[in-house]
N, C-alpha and C positions, 0 to 999 in steps of 0.2 A: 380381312378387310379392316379392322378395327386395328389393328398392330401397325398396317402399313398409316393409316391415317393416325393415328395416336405419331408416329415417328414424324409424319409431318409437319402436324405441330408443333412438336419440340421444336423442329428446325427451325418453323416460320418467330415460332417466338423467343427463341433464345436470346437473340439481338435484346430484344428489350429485357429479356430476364438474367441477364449476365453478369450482372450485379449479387442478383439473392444465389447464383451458381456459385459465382466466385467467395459470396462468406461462407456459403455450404461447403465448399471446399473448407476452406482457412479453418472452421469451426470443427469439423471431422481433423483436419490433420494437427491441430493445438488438444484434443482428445487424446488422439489416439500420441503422440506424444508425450503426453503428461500421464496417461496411463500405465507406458511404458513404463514410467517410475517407480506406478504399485506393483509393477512383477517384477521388475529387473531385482536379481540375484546379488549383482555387483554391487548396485544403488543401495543396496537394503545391509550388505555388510560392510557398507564407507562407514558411516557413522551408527550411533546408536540412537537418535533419535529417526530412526526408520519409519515404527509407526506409528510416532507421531507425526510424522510427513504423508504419512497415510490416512492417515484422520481427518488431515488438513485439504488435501486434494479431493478426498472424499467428499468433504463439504461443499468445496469448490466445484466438484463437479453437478450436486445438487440442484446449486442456484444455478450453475450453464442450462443444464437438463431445461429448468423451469422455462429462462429464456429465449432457449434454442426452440424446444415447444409452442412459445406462444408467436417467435418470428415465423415458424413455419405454419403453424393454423391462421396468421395474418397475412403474409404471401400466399397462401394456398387457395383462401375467403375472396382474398383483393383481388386475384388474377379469376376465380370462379365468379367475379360478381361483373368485371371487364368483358369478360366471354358472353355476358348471361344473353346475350343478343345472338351470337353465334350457335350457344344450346340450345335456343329458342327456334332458330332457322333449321337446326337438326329436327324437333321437334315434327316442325310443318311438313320437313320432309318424309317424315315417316317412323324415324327412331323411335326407340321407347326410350322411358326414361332408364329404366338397368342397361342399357347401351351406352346411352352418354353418360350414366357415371360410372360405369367401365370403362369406357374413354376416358375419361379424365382422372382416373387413380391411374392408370398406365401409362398416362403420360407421364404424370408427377412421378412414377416411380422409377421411369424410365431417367427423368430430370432428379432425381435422388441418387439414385443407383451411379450413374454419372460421377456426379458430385464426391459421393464417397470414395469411390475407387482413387478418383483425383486425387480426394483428402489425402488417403493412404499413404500415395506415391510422395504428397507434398511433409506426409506427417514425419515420412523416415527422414527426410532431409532436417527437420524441425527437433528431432526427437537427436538427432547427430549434433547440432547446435548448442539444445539443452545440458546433452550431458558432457559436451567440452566445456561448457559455463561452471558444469558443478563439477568436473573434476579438477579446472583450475582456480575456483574454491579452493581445494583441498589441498592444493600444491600437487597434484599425482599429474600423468603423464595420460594421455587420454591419446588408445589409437582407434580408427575407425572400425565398430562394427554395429551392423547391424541387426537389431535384435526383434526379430518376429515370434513374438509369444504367444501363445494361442488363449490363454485368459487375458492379455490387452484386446486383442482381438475381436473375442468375444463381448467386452464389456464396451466398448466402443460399438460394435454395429447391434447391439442390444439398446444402448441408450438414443442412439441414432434411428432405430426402425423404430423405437418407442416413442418418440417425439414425430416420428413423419409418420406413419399408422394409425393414430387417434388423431392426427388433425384429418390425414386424409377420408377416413370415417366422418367422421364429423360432415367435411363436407358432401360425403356420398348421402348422408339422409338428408343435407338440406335440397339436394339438388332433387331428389326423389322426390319434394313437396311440395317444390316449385311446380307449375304449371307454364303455357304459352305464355299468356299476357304479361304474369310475375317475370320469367323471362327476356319478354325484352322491354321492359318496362324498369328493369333492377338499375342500370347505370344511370338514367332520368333519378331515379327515387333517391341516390345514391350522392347526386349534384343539388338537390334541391333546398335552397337557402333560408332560413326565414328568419325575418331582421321584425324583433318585437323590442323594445322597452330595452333599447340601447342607449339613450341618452342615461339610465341607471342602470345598466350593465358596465358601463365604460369607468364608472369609480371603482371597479372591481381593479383595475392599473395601477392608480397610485394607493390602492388600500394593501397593492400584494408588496410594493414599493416600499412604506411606509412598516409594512411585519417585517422585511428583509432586512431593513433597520433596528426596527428593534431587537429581533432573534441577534445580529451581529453586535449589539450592543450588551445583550445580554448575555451571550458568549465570552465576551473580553471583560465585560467588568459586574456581569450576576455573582451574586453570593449563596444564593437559593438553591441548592443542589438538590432538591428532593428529588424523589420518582415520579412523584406527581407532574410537579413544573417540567422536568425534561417530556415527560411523553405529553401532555400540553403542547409544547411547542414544538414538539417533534409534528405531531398532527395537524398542527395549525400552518408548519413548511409544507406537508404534502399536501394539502390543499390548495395552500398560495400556487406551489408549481401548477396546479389542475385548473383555477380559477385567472388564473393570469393571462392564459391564452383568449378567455370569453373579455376579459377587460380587454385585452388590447385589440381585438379584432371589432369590438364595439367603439373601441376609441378611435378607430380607421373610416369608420364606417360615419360616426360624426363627423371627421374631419372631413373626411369629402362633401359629408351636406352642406357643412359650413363653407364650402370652398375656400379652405386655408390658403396661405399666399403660396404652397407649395405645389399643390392639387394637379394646376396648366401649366408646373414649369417643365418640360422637355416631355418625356415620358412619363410621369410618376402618376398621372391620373391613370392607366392603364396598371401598373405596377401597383398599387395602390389596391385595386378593386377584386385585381389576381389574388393578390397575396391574403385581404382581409377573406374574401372567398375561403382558398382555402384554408385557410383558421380555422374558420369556425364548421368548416366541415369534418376538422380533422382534431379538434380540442384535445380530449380526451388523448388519442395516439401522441399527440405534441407533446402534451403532460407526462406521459410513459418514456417518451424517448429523452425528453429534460432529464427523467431522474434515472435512465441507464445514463446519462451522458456523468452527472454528478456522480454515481457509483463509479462509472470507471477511474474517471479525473483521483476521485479520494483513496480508491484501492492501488491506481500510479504513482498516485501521492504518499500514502502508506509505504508502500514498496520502496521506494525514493530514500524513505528514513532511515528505515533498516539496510538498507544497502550501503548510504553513507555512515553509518554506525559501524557495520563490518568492516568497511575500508580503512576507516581512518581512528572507531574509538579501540578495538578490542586490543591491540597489540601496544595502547599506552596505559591501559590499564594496568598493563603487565609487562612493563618493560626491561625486567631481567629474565634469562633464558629459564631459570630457576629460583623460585623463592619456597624455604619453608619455614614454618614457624612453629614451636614450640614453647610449650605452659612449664617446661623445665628451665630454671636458672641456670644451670648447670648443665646444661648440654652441650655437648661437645657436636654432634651430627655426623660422630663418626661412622653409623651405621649409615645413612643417607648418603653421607659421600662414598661408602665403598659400593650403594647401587648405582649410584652413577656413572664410578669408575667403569666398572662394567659392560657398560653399553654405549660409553661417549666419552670424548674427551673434553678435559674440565681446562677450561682458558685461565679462568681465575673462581675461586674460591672464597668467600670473607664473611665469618661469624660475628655476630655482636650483640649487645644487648638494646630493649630499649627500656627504660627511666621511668619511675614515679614517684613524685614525695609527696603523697597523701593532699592533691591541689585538685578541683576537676571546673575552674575557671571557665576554661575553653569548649568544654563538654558542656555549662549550664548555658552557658551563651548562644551557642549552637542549637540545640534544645528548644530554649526561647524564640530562636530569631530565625531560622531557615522555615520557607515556608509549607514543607514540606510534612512541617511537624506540625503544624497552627498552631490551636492553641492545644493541644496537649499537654503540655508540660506547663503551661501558666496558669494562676489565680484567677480569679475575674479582675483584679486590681493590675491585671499586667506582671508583677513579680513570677518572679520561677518560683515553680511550684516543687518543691524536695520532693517530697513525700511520692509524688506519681512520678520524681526521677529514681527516685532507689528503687522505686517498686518495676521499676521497664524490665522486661523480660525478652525486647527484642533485640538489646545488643548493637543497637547501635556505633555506641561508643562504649569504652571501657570505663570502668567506674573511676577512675581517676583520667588526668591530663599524661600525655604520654609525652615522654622525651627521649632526644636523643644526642653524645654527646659529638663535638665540632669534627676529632678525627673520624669517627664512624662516616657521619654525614657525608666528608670530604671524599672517604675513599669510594662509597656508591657513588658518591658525584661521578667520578673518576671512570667507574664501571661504567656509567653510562654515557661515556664521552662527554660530560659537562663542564664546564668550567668550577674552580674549587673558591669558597666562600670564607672569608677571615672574620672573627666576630674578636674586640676585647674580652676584658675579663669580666665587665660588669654587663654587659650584651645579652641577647639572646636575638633567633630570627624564630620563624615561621613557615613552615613548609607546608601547601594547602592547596587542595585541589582545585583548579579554576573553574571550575563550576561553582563550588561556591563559594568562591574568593570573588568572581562575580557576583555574586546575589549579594553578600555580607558588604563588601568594602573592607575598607582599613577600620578593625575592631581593638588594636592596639589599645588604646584609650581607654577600655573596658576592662584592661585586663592590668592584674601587678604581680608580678612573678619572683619572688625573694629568692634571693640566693646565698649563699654560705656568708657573704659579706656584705649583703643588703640588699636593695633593689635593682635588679636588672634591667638594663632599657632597651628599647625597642631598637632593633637593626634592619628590618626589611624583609619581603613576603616573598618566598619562591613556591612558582605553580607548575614547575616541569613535570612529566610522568614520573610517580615515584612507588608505586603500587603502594596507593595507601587502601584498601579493602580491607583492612583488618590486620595487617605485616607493619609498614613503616607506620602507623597509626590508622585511625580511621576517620577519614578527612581530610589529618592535620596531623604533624608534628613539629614538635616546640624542638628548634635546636640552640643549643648551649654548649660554653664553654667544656674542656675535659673535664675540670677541677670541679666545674661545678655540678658533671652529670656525677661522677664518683663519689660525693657527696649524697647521691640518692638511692633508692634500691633498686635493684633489677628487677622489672616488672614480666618480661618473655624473653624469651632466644628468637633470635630470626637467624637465616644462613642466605646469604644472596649466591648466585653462582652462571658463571656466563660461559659458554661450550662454544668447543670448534665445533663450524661444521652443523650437519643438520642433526637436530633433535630427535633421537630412535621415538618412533610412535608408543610402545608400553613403558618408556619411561615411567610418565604420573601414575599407571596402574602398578608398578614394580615399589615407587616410594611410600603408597598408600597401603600397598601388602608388607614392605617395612616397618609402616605407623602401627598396624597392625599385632605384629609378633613384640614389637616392644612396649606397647602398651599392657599384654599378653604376661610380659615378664615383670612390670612394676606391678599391677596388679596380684603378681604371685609372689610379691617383696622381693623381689629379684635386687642385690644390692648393687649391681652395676645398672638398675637404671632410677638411681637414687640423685634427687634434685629436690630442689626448693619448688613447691609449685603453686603459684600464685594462682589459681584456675579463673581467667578473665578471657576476654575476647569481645571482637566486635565487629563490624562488616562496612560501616561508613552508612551515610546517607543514599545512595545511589538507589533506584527503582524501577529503573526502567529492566536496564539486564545486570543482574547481580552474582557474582560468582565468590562466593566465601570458602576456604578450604585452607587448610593446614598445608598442603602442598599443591604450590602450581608452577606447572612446567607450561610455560606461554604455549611453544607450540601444540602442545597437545590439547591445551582448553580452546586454542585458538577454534581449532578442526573442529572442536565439540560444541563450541556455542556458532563456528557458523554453519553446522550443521541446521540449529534451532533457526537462526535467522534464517537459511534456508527453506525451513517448513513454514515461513511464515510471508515472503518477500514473492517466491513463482506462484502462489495460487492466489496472490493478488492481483498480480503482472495478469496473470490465465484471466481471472476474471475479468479485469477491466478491460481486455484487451478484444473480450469477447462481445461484453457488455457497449465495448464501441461499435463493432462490425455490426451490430445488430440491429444498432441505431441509425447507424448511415446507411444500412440498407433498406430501411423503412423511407427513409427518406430518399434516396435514389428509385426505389420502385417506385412511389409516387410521382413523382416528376416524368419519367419515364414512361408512365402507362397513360401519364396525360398528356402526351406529346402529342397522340392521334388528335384529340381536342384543340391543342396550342395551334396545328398545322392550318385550321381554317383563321383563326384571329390572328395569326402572325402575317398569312395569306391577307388578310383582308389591310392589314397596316403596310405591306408592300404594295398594293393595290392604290393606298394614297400617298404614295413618294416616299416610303421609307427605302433605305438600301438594305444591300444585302449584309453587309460592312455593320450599319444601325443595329438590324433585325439581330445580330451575331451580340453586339454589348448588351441588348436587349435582355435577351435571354441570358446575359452574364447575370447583369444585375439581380433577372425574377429568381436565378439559381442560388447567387451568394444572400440574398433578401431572406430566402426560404431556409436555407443551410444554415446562417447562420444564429438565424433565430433561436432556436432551442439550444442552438452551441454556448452560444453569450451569457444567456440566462445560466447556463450551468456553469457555466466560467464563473459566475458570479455567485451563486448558491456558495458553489465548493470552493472558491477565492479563500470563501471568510469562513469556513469549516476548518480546509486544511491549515489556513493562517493561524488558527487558533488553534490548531493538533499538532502542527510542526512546532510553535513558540511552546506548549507542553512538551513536547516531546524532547526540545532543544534544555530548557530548563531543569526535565526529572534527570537526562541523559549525560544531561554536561556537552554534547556537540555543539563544535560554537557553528556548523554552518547555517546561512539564512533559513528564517521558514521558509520566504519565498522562493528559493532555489528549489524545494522539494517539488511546489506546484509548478513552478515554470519549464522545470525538465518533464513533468508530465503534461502539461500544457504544451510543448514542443513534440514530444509523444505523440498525442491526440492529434494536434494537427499536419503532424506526417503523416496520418492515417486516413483523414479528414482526405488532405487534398488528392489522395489518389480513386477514393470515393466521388469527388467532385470533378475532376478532370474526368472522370469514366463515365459519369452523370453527363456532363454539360458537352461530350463527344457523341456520347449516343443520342442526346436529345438533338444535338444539332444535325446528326446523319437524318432522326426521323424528320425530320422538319424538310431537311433537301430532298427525300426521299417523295416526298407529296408532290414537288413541283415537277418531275418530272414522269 
């Protein structure tokens, strides 16, 4: 008796709950997906940062858990509290209450059960998507299979029954304590409004208005960095998001007293009176869904950065197939080149030195003036401060100014298909990374560079890729004439080196067990590996992703740092993505369950000459009115967050793409997600609506 009527309602209510089905699907098969990654075998021996991708997902799947929990104890509440009239009616008829809330966990679990299996089937397609994304990452070759693991398996319908088990608990003892009257009494108690001391509620708007300025102001040009100040105003946003819906639902509610000039134009007195309704019936849930809407946007936005970093910085950081460097004058790299030999063929080959004569101009300057350093390195007077430059420990830059001389220069030009640069005799140029050859300017003027027969002058800034992390300089190298590098001492060896053909994978690990066994032998006074050894180094300014080493073979670091960018880009993507579906379907079951309500007041404005045509924009409007509300304001939150974490991130990174590109393509994101939630809203609301008239 109870099995067949439990199935009936699923049937009868699914139409309106097709919505919270359909993210229970999405949300099991983005699980069970991304789970796949902590067991797959494959995924775990591509790269080396495995688990740390696991740690990452881990987390990510923590906060889903929390989320997916409170979506399904709110759908679960929402639709028990809609019913409570129905349980009520069982009641009368005789039920006990361990009846109807057996009935209704078997519903839901019937409506779970469903959903999951859905997931599953939708997760393997999701899970074949992901890992053709991350094996063409990797440049590998990705053929289809299917990998059913019984620990993804497990951990998926474990975090899944654990989030729909305790909500549906939950609601089995409220229902147990409910009585008749509370029962059909619950959906009355549930609509009931009350408008107090709004005319000073409604300055709650422009006061949330007025912080959202200041927090954006004091984002882009605060100097105050404490702990303090940040979680201050961190508390004082999650407020605003909670207090903004009471201010504007007060400010609605004046305006119609006032009968604004807007009030009687067309429909809006109607549209008006819905929407401040419900506002303030729903504050709190508005506020909650504002700030999944902002988490997602920031975590797409995140996402966004490191993606275009991968595409476009990592491979000009390191734009010969092989660069190594050595603290030996005097090396030749004949060990290096016969592992190469080895396992690949070598296009071209070219040793060289680079330059110092006891100058560090460019280094004090740098030090002073990137803002990366503040004031570190200066006086309270502004002057460079020596004394905490000799004492750095972090290597930045090398203790003197690095150079190099015009043929060297030329031939890496050469190497890297560039055009070749002429300097006179009294000349010098500048070779500098455009990161921060944009922040600095032309610093020429700062600087006076002697040379064997005077003062050299300035020729011109080049900012192409030249792998300056610590090899052709760090930043920046000064180039000069032959005559005049010859003149100075060899400060390290570099070997640049460019291969046919694709890069064997244990290359870097084959030159590093090279580094290795000769290091091995000077240390045992070995007289063949006998050099001048200057022992200096440095890595540049860079912060964001920093990769320092004596030997890099581009392809191989390439795989290994987008392996890290990897653990750090999908369980953003996971989150926000999730953190969206959860929101729009708070907001589509709302609309949805209140469509039995709309049916009589949409009825009664047909009733005085509205059409069917009207009634149909009508309900466009109260849908995008309501949808868009919480969307906009998060748009606007996370506008001026990501604004302010792309232009960091553009800055520490050196990517010259906009900030605003990173939000906009999540911004685009979100609202591809958006309108297939809202088309599925404003279809089913308009079936229930036609569905009464007949």
């Amino acid at each position: 008796m109870l099995a067949k009527l439990a199935l009936r309602n699923v049937k009868r209510s699914s139409k309106d709950y097709l919505v919270y089905f359909f993210t229970m699907t999405v949300v099991v098969a983005l699980m069970f997906a991304f789970n796949s990654l902590l067991f797959s075998k494959d995924v775990q021996s591509m790269f080396e940062q495995a688990a740390l991708m696991q740690v990452m997902l881990g987390l990510a799947t923590f906060f889903i858990i929390i989320i997916v929990a409170w979506l399904i104890n709110y759908t679960l509440r929402f639709i028990m509290e809609k019913r409570s009239r129905e349980f009520g009616t069982y009641l009368l008829l005789g039920m006990k209450k361990k009846q109807i809330a057996r009935l209704y966990m078997r519903e839901n679990v019937i409506l779970g059960m469903g959903a999951f299996f859905a997931g599953l089937v939708c997760g393997i397609l999701v899970q074949q998507i992901i890992l053709s994304v991350l094996y063409s990452m990797f440049s590998l070759d990705y053929v289809f299979n299917v990998e059913m693991n019984g620990g993804c398996l497990i951990m998926t319908a474990s975090c899944y029954a654990g989030c729909y088990l305790l909500a549906l608990l939950r609601c089995k003892r409220k229902l147990k304590k409910m009585n008749i009257y509370n029962l059909m009494n619950a959906e009355k108690l549930n609509e009931e409004i009350k408008e107090s001391h709004e005319e000073v509620k409604k300055w709650l708007l422009p006061v949330s208005g007025l912080f959202l300025l200041l927090f954006g102001l004091w984002l882009f040009f605060g100097k105050n960095w404490s702990a303090e100040i940040i979680l201050l105003f961190l508390t004082g946003l999650v407020l605003v998001i909670y207090l903004f819906y009471t201010g504007l639902a007060s400010f609605i509610v004046c305006y119609v007293r006032r009968k604004g000039a807007l009030v009687y134009k067309g429909q809006n007195l109607f549209l008006l009176r819905q929407f401040s309704s419900k506002i303030k019936t729903m504050r709190f849930t508005m506020g909650t869904l504002t700030a999944l809407f902002v988490l997602a946007f920031l975590g797409c936005s995140v996402a966004m950065m490191f993606n275009f970093y991968q595409d476009r910085m990592l491979e000009e950081k390191m734009p010969f197939d092989v660069q190594i460097h050595s603290g030996y004058t005097e090396e030749d790299f004949a060990a290096e080149l016969a592992v190469i030999e080895k396992s690949a063929s070598i296009k071209e080959a070219y040793s060289y030195h680079i330059y110092e004569n006891g100058t560090d101009q460019v280094n004090v300057f740098l030090y002073t003036n990137l803002k990366v350093f503040g004031d570190t390195y200066k006086k309270e007077d502004g002057s460079p401060d020596r004394q905490a430059i000799s004492h750095m420990h972090d290597f930045f830059y090398c203790t003197y100014d690095t150079f190099m001389g015009l043929t060297d220069y030329n031939r890496l030009r050469n190497m890297l298909g560039l055009e070749e640069i002429s300097l006179e005799e009294d000349e010098y140029a500048i070779h500098i990374k455009d990161r921060v050859f944009r922040e600095t300017g032309d610093f020429s003027d700062r600087l006076v560079i002697e040379g064997g027969r005077g003062t050299l002058q300035f020729a011109g800034y080049y900012t192409e890729p030249f792998s300056q992390d610590g090899h052709n300089g760090g930043d920046y190298v000064i180039v000069v004439p032959d005559a005049e590098a010859a003149l100075m001492r060899p400060y390290y060896s570099e070997l640049a080196v460019e291969l046919y053909g694709e890069t064997p994978r244990e290359l870097k690990h084959e030159l590093d067990e090279a580094a290795k066994r000769l290091d091995f032998k000077q240390a045992m006074g070995d007289p063949d590996a006998d050099g001048t050894l200057y022992a200096n180094s440095c890595i540049g300014s860079d912060t964001i992703m920093v990769y320092a080493a004596d030997n890099l073979v581009r392809d191989n670091i390439v795989v290994e740092m987008k392996g890290i960018l990897f653990t750090l880009i999908f369980p953003m993507l996971y989150m926000g993505l999730v953190f969206l579906c959860v929101a729009l379907t708070v907001l589509s079951i709302q609309q949805l369950s209140d469509s039995a309500k709309y049916k009589f007041r949409y009825g009664v404005l047909k009733q005085i000459g509205m059409g069917t045509k009207q009634v149909a924009r009508l309900v466009l409007k109260q849908l995008v009115l309501f949808y868009l509300c919480p969307a906009l304001f998060a748009v606007l939150i996370s506008g001026i967050i990501a604004g302010y974490v792309g232009g960091k991130f553009n800055f520490y990174s050196g990517a010259a793409t906009p900030s605003a590109l990173y939000f906009g393509i999540s911004f685009l994101l979100f609202f591809g997600v958006y309108s297939i939630y809202f088309v599925a809203t404003y279809v089913g609301f308009m079936r229930n609506l036609e569905s009464g008239e007949k």
